[in-house]
C-alpha positions as a printed NumPy array, in Angstrom:
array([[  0.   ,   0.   ,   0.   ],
       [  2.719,   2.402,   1.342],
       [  4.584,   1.827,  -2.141],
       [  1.333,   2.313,  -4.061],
       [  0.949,   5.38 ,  -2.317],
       [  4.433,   6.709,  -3.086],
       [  3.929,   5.598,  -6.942],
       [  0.836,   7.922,  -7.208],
       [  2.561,  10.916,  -5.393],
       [  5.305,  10.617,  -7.684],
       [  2.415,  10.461, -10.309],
       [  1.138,  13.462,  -9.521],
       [  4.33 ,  15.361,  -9.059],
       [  5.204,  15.143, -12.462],
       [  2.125,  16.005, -13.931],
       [  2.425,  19.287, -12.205],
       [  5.442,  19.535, -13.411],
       [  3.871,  19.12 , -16.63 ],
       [  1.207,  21.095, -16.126],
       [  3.756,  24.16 , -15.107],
       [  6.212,  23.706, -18.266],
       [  2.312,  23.817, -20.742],
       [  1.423,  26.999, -18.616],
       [  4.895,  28.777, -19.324],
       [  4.878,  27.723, -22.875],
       [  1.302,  29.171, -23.341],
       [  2.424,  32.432, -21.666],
       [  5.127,  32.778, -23.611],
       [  2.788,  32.18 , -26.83 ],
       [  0.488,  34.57 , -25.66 ],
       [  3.313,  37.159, -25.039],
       [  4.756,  36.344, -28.503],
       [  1.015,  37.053, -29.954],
       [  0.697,  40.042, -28.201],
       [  3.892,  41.239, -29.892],
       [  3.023,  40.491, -33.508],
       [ -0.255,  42.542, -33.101],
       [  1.981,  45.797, -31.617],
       [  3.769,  45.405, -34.741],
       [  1.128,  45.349, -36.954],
       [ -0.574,  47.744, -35.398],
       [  2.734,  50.046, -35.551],
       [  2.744,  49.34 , -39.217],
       [ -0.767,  49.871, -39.783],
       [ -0.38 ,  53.283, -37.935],
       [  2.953,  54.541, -39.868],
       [  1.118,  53.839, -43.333],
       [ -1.814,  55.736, -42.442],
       [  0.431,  58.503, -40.701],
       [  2.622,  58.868, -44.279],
       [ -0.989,  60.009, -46.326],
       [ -1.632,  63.462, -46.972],
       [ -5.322,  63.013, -47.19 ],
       [ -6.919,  60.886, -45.362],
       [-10.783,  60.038, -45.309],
       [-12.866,  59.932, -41.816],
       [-12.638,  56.457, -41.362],
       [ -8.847,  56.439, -41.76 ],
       [ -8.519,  59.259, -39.373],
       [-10.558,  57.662, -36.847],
       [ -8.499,  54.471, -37.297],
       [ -5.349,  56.531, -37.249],
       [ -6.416,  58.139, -33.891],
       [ -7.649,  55.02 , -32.154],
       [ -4.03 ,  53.22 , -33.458],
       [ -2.189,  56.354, -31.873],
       [ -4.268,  56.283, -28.7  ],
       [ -3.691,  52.164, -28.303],
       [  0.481,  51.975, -28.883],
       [  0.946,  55.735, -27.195],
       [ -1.763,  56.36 , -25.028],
       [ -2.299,  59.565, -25.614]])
């Protein structure tokens, strides 16, 4: 029983070992993901910022974009 006992305890250790290593690996996805977008976002923003005219829903974009990587 004792031995049975230490078996499942070992069990269990390792799959929250597991479990930690998946939740780091997501995070670092997530943080990865969050990245990309800035950068999109950035280029997004630096086209629209380079027109000379721009219509209202471009502006609007432009100013959202400017609010979300600067916050101003």
């Amino acid at each position: 029983m004792e031995k049975e006992l230490v078996e499942f305890k070992e069990l269990k250790e390792h799959e929250i070992e597991q479990l930690k290593e998946l939740t780091f690996v997501k995070q670092e996805k997530n943080k990865l993901m969050r990245e990309k977008t800035e950068v999109k976002k950035m280029k997004v923003y630096l086209k629209l910022s380079s027109e000379e005219h721009l219509d209202d829903r471009k502006k609007e974009l432009l100013e959202k974009l400017e609010h979300e990587l600067f916050g101003n």
